[in-house]
C-alpha positions as YAML, in Angstrom:
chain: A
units: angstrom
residues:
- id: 1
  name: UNK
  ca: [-17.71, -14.04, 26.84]
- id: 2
  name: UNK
  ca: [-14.11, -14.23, 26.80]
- id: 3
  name: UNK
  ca: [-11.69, -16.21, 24.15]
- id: 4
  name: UNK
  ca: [-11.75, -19.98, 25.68]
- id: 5
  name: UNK
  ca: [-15.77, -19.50, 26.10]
- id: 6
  name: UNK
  ca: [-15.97, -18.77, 22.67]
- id: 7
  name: UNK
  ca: [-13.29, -21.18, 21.37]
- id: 8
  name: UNK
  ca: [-15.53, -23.87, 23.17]
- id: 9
  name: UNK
  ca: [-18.54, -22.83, 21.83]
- id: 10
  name: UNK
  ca: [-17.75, -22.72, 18.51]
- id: 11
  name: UNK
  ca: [-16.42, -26.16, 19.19]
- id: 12
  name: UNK
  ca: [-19.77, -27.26, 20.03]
- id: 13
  name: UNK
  ca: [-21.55, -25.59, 17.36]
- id: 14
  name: UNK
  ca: [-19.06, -27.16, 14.80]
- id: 15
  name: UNK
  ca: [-20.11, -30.79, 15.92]
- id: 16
  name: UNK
  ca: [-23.63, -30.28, 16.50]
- id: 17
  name: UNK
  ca: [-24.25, -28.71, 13.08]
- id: 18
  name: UNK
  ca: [-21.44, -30.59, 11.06]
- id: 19
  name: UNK
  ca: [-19.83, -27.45, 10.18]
- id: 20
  name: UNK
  ca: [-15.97, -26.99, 9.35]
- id: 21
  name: UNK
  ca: [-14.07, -23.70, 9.52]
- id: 22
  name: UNK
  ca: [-12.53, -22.74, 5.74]
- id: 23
  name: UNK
  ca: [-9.86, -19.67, 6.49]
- id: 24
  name: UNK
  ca: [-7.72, -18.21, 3.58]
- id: 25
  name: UNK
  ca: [-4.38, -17.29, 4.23]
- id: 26
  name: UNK
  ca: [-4.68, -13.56, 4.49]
- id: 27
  name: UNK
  ca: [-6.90, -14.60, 7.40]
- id: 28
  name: UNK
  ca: [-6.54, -12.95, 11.06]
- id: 29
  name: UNK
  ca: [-3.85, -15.47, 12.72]
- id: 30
  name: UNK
  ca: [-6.28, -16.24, 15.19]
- id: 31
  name: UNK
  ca: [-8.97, -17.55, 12.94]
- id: 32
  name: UNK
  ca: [-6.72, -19.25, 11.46]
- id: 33
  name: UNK
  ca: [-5.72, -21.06, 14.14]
- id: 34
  name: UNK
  ca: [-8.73, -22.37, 14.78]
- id: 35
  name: UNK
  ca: [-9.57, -23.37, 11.23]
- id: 36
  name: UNK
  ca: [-10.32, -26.93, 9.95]
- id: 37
  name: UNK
  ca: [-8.63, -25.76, 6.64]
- id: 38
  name: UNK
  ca: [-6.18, -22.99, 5.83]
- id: 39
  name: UNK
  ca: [-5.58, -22.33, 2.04]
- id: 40
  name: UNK
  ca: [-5.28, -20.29, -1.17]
- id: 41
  name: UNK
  ca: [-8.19, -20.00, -3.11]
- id: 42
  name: UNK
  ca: [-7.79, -22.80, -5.31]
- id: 43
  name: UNK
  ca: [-7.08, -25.56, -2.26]
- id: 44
  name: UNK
  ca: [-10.34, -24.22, -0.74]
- id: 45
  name: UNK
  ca: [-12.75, -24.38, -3.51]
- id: 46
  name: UNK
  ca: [-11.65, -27.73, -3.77]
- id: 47
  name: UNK
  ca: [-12.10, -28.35, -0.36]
- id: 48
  name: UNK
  ca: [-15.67, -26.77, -0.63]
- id: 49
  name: UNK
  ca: [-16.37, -29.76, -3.05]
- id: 50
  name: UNK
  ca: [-14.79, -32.51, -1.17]
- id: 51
  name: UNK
  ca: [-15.61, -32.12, 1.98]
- id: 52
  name: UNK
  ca: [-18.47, -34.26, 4.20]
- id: 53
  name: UNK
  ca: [-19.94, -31.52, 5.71]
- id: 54
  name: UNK
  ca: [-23.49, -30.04, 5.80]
- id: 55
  name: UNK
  ca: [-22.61, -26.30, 6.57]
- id: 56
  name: UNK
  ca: [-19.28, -24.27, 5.84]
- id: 57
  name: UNK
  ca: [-18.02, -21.41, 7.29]
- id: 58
  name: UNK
  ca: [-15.48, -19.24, 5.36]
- id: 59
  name: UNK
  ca: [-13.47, -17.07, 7.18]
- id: 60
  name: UNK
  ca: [-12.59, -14.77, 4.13]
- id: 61
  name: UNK
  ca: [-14.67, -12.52, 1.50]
- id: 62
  name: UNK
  ca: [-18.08, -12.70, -0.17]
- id: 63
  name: UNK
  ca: [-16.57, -13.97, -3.47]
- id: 64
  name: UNK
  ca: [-15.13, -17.16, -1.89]
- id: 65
  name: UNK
  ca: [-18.33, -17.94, -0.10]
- id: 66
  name: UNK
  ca: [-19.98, -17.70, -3.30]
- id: 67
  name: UNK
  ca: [-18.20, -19.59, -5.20]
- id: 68
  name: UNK
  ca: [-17.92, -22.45, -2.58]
- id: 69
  name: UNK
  ca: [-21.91, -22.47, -2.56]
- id: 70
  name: UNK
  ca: [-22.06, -22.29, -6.66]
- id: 71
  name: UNK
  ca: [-19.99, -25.72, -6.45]
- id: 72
  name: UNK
  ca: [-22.22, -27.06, -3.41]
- id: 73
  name: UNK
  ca: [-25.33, -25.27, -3.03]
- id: 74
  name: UNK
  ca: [-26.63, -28.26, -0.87]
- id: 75
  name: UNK
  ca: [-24.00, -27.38, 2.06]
- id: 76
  name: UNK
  ca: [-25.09, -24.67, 4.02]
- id: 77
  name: UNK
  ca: [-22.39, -21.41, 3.26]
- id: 78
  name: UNK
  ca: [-22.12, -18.97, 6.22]
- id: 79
  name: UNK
  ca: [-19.60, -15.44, 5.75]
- id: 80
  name: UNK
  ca: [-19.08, -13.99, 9.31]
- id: 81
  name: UNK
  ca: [-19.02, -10.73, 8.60]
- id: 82
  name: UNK
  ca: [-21.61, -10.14, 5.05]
- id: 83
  name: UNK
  ca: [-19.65, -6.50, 4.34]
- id: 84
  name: UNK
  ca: [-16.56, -8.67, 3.84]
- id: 85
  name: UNK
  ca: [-15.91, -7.82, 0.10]
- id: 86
  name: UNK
  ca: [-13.52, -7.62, -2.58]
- id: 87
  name: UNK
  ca: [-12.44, -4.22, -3.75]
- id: 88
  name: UNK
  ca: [-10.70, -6.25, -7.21]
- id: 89
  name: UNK
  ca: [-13.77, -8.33, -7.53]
- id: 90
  name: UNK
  ca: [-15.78, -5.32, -7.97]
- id: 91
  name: UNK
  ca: [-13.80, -3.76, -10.68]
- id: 92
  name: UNK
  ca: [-15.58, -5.88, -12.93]
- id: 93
  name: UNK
  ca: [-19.66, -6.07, -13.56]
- id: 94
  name: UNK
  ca: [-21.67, -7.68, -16.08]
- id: 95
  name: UNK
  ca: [-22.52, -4.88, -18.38]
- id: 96
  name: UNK
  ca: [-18.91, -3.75, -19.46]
- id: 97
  name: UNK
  ca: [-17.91, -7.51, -19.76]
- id: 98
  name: UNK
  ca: [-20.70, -7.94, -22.01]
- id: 99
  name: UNK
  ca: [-19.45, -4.94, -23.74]
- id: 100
  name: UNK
  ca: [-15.80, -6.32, -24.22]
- id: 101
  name: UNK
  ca: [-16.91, -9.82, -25.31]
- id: 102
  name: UNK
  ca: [-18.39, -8.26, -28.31]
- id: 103
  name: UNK
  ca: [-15.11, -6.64, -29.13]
- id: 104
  name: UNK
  ca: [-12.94, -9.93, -29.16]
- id: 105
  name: UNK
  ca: [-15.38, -12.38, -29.95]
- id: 106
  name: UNK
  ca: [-12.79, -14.57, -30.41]
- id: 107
  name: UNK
  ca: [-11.59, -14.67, -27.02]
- id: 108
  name: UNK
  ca: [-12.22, -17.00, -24.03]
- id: 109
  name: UNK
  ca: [-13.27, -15.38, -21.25]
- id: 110
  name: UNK
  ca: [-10.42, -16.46, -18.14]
- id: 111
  name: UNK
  ca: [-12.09, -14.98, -15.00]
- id: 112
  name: UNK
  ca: [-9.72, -14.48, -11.52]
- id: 113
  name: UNK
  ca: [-11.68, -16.35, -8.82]
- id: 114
  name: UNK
  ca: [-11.52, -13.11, -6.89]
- id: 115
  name: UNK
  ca: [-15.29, -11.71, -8.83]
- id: 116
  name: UNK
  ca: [-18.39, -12.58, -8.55]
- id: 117
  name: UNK
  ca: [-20.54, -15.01, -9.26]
- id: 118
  name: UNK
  ca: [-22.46, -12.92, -12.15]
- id: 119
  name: UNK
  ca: [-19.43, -12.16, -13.69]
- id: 120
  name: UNK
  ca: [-18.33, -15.98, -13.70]
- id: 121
  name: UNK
  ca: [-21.59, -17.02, -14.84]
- id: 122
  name: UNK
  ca: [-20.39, -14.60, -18.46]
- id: 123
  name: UNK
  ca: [-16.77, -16.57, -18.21]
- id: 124
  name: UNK
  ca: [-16.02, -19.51, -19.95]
- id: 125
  name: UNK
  ca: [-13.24, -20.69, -17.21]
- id: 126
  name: UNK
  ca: [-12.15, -19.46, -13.93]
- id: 127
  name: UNK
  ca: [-8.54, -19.74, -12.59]
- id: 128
  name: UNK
  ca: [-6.94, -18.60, -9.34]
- id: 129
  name: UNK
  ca: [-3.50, -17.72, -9.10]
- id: 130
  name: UNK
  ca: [-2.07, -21.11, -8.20]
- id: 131
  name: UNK
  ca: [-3.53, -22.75, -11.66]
- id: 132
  name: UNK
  ca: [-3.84, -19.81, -14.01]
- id: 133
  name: UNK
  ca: [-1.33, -20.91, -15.89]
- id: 134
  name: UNK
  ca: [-2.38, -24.47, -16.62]
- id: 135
  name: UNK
  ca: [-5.90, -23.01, -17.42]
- id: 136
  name: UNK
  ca: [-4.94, -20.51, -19.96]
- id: 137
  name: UNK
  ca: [-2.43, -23.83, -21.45]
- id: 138
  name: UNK
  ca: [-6.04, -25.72, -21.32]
- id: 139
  name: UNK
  ca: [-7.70, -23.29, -23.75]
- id: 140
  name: UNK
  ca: [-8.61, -24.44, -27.15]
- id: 141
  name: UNK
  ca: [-8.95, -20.57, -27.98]
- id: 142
  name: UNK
  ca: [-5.96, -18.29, -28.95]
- id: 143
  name: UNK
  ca: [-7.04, -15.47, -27.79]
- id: 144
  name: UNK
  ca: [-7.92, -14.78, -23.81]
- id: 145
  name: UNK
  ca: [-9.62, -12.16, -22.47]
- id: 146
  name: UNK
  ca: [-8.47, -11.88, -18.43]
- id: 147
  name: UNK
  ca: [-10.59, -10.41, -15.97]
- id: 148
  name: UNK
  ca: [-10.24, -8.56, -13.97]
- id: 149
  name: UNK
  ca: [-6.60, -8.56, -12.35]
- id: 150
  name: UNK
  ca: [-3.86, -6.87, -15.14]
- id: 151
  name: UNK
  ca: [-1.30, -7.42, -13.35]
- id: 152
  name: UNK
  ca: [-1.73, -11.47, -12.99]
- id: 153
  name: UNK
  ca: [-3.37, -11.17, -16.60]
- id: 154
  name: UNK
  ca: [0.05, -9.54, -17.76]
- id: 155
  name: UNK
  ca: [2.32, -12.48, -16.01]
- id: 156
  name: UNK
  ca: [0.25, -15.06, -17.50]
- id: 157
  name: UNK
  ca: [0.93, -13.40, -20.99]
- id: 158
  name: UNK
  ca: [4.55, -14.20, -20.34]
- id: 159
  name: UNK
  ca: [3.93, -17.41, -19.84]
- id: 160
  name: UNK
  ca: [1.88, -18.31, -23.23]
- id: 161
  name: UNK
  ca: [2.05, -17.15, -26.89]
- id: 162
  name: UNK
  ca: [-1.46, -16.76, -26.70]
- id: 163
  name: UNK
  ca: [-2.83, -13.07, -27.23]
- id: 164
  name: UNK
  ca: [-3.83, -12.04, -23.74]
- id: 165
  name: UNK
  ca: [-6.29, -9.10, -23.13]
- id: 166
  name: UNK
  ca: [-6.23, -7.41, -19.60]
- id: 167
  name: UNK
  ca: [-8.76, -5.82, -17.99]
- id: 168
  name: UNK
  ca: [-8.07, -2.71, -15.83]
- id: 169
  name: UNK
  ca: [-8.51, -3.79, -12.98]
- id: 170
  name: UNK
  ca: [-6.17, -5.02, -9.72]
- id: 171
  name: UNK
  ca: [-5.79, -6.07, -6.07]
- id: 172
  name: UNK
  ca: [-5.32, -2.60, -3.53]
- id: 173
  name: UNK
  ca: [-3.10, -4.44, -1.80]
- id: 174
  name: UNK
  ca: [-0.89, -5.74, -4.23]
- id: 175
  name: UNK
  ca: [-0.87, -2.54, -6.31]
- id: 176
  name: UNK
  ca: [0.41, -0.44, -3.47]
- id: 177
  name: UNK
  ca: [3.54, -2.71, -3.00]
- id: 178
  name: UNK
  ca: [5.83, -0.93, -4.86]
- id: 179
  name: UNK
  ca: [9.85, -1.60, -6.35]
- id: 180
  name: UNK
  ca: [11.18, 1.01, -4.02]
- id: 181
  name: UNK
  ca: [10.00, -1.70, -1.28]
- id: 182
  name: UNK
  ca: [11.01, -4.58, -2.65]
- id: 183
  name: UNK
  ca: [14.39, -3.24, -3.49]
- id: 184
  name: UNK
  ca: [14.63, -1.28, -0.22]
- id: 185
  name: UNK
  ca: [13.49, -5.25, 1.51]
- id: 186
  name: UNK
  ca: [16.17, -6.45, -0.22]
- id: 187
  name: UNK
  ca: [18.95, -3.78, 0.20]
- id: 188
  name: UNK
  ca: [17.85, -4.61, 4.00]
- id: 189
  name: UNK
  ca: [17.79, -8.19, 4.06]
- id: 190
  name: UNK
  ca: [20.54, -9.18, 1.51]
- id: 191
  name: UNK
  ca: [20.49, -12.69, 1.92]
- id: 192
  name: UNK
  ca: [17.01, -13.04, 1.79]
- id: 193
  name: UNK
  ca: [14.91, -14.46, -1.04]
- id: 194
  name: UNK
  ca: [12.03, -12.45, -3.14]
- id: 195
  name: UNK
  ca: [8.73, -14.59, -3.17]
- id: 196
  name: UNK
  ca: [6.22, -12.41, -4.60]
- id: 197
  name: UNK
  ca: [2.56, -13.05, -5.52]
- id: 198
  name: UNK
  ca: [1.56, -12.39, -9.00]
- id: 199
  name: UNK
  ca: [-0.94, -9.70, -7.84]
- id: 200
  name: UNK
  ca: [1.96, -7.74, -7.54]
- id: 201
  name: UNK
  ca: [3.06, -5.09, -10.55]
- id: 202
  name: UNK
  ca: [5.13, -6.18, -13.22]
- id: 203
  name: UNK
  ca: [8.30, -4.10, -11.86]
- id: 204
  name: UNK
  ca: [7.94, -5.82, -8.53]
- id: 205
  name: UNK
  ca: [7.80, -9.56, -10.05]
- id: 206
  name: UNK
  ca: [10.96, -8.25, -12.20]
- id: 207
  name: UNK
  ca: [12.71, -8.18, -9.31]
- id: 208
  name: UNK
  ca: [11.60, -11.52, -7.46]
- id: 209
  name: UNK
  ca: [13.30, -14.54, -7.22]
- id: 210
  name: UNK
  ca: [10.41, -16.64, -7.31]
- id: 211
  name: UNK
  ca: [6.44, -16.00, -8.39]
- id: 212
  name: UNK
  ca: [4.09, -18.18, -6.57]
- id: 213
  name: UNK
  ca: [0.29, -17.87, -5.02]
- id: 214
  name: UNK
  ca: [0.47, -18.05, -1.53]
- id: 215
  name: UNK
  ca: [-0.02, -21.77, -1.11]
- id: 216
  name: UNK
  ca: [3.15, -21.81, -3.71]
- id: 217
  name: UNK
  ca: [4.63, -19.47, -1.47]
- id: 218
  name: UNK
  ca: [4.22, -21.77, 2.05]
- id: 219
  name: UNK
  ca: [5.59, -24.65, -0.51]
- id: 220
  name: UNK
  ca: [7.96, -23.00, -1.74]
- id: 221
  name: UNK
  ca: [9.35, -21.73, 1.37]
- id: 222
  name: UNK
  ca: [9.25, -25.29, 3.38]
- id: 223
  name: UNK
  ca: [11.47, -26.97, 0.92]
- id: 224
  name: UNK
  ca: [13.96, -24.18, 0.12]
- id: 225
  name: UNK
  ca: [17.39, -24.77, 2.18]
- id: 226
  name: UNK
  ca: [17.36, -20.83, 1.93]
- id: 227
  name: UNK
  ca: [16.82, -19.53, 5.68]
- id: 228
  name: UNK
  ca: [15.11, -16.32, 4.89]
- id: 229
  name: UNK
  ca: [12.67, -14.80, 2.63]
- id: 230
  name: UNK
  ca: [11.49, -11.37, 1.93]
- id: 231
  name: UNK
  ca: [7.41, -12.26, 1.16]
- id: 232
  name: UNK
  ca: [5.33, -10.03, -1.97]
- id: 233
  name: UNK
  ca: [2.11, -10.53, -0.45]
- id: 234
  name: UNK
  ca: [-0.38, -9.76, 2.28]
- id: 235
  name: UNK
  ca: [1.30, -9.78, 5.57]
- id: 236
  name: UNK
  ca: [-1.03, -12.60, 7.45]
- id: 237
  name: UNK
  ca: [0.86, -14.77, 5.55]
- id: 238
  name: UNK
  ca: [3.77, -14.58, 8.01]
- id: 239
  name: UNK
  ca: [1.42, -16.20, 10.57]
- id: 240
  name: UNK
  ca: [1.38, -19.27, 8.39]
- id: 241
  name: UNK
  ca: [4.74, -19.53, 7.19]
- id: 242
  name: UNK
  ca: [6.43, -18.96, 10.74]
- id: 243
  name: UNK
  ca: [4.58, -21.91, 11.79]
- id: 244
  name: UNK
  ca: [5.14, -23.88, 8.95]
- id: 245
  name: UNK
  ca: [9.10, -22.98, 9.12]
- id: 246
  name: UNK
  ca: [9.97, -21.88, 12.95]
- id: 247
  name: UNK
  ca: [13.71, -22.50, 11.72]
- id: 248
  name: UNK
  ca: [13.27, -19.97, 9.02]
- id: 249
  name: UNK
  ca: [13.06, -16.26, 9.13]
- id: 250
  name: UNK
  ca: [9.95, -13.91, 6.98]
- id: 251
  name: UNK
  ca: [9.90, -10.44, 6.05]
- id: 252
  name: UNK
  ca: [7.19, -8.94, 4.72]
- id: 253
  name: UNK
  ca: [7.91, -6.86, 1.71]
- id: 254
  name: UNK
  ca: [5.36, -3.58, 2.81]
- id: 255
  name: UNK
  ca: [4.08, -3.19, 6.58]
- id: 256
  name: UNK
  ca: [1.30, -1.71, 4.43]
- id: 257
  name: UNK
  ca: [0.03, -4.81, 2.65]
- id: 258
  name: UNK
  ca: [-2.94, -5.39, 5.03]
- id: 259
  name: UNK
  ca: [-6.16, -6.59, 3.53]
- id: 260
  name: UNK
  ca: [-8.91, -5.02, 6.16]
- id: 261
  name: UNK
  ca: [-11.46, -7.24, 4.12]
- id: 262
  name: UNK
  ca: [-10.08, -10.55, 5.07]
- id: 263
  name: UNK
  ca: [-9.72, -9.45, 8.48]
- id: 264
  name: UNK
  ca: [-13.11, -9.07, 8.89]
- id: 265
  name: UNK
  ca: [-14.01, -12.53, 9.63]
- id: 266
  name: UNK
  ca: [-13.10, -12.55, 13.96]
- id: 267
  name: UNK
  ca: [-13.66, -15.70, 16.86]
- id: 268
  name: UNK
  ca: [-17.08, -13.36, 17.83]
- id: 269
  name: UNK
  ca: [-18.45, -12.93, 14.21]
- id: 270
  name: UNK
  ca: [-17.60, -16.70, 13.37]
- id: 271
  name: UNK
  ca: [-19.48, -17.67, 16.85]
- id: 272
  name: UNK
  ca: [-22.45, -15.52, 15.83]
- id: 273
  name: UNK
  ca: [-22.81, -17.08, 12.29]
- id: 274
  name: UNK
  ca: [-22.67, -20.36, 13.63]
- id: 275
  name: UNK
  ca: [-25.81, -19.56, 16.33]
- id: 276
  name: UNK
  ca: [-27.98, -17.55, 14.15]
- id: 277
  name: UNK
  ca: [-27.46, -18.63, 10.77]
- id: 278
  name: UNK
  ca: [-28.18, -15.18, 9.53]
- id: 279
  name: UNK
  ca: [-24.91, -14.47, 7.01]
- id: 280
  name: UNK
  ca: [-25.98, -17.14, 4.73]
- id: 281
  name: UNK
  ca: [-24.06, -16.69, 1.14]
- id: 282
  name: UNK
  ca: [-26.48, -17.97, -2.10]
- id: 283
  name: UNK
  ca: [-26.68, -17.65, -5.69]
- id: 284
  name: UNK
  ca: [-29.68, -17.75, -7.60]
- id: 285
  name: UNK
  ca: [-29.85, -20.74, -10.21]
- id: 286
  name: UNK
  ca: [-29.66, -19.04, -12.66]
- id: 287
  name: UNK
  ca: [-26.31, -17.63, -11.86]
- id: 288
  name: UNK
  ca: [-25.20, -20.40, -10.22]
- id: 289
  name: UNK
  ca: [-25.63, -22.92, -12.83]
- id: 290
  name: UNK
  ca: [-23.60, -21.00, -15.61]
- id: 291
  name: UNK
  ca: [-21.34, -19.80, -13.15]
- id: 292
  name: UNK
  ca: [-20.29, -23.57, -11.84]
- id: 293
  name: UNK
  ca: [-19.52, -24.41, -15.94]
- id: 294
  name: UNK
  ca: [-16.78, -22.15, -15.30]
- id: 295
  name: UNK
  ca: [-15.31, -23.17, -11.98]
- id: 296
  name: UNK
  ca: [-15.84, -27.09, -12.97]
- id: 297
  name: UNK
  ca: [-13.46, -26.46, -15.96]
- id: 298
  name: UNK
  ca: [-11.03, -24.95, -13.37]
- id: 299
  name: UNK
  ca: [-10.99, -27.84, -10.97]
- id: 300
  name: UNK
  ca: [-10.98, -30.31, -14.35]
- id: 301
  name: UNK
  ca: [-8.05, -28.31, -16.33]
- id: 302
  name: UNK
  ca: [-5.94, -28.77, -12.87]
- id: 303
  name: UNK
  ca: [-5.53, -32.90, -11.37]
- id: 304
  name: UNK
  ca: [-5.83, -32.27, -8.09]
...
């Protein structure tokens, strides 16, 4: 079956089954292309919400697809490829969390969309990187305890007087991108400016000129009379903002920031969840009931 068979088929499929395509931005370009929604994480749990559809189809990793049937377990939630994980969201499990809630027990729990569903279900909020900072502002408590990415726990604490615990744990791709290549993108691209992600380490967001998630990042870039930008983030997200700015030019900050995770999600393997059903994403109730607590605070703390 070649590309236009398969683009037509899925068309079908979509309108028979009242099905949309959800695709994050670190998505392959082409999946993109032919989603009914491209987003950051925040944008597309909403969307998972809002949305008249009876089946969804998420063209990024198992947490996402959890998390957009824990906030409508009556839609139908397909992955396209089930292996599609999250090496950050697995740097955190129940037990341990357990384990560090007794030792600040008077800290709210602020769980990073990218984990589980378990581990939300122990949170008392969730927060992406787009809201995290209007969450943690939200927070009757003083004290925080962020899991599981340090290094957007850490930027948050500069952004409250609040005491902020991190948890040791952070995105592969993000940790890898180091100062030597931002300052090496910049020594190369002089007039460009830094938009980094706040997955990135604290040296590398020392050095940017602007800290956004990667919707921030699209927005940020469309309004700027700036021409070029060096971008701190997976490098899919070129695909999005060349289209959104054709007049504009985009450098990625590391040829090596290349999430094989979110790549998993192809035209074939979205086809194939679409005809056989098989990748369906639940949560069991009583995981998905605590767990929604926390992601309904997130979507209330933040007007969309």
């Amino acid at each position: 079956m070649d590309n236009n068979e398969i683009l037509r088929r899925i068309s079908e499929l979509k309108e028979e089954k009242n099905a949309v395509i959800l695709a994050h931005n670190y998505a392959r370009a082409e999946v993109q292309d032919i989603a009914d929604l491209v987003g950051d994480s925040f944008s597309l749990s909403q969307a998972a919400v809002d949305l008249d559809t009876d089946m969804i189809v998420f063209a990024g990793v198992h947490f996402m697809a959890e998390s957009a049937y824990i906030l409508s377990p009556e839609k139908t939630i397909l992955l396209p490829d089930a292996d599609a994980g999250c090496p950050m969201a697995d740097m955190v499990t129940v037990e341990p969390l357990r384990e560090a809630k007794k030792k600040h027990p008077d800290a709210a729990v602020v769980c990073y969309v990218n984990s589980s569903a378990a581990v939300k279900a122990e949170s008392d909020v969730c927060c992406t990187s787009a809201n995290a900072k209007e969450v943690v502002s939200a927070i009757e408590e003083d004290e925080i305890l962020f899991v599981p990415d340090k290094n957007l726990g850490h930027y948050i604490s500069t952004l409250t007087d609040k005491k902020v615990h991190l948890w040791d744990g952070f995105c592969p791709i993000h940790q890898q991108i180091t100062a030597f290549d931002a300052l090496a993108a910049k020594s190369q691209h002089p007039n460009a400016v830094f938009l980094a992600h706040p997955e990135c380490r604290p040296e590398v967001l020392e050095l940017a000129d602007g800290i956004f998630s990667t919707a921030g990042i699209i927005k940020y870039a469309a309004a700027s009379n700036e021409t070029e930008f060096i971008i701190g983030t997976e490098q899919e997200m070129m695909h999005k903002l060349r289209q959104d700015s054709p007049d504009k030019s985009f450098y990625p900050v590391s040829k090596y920031a290349y999430c094989a995770n979110m790549k998993m999600a192809t035209l074939p393997s979205i086809l194939n969840a679409l005809e056989t059903e098989t990748t369906k994403i639940t949560v069991p109730d009583e995981i998905r009931i605590q767990a929604k607590k926390a992601l309904d605070r997130m979507l209330e703390a933040v007007p969309k």
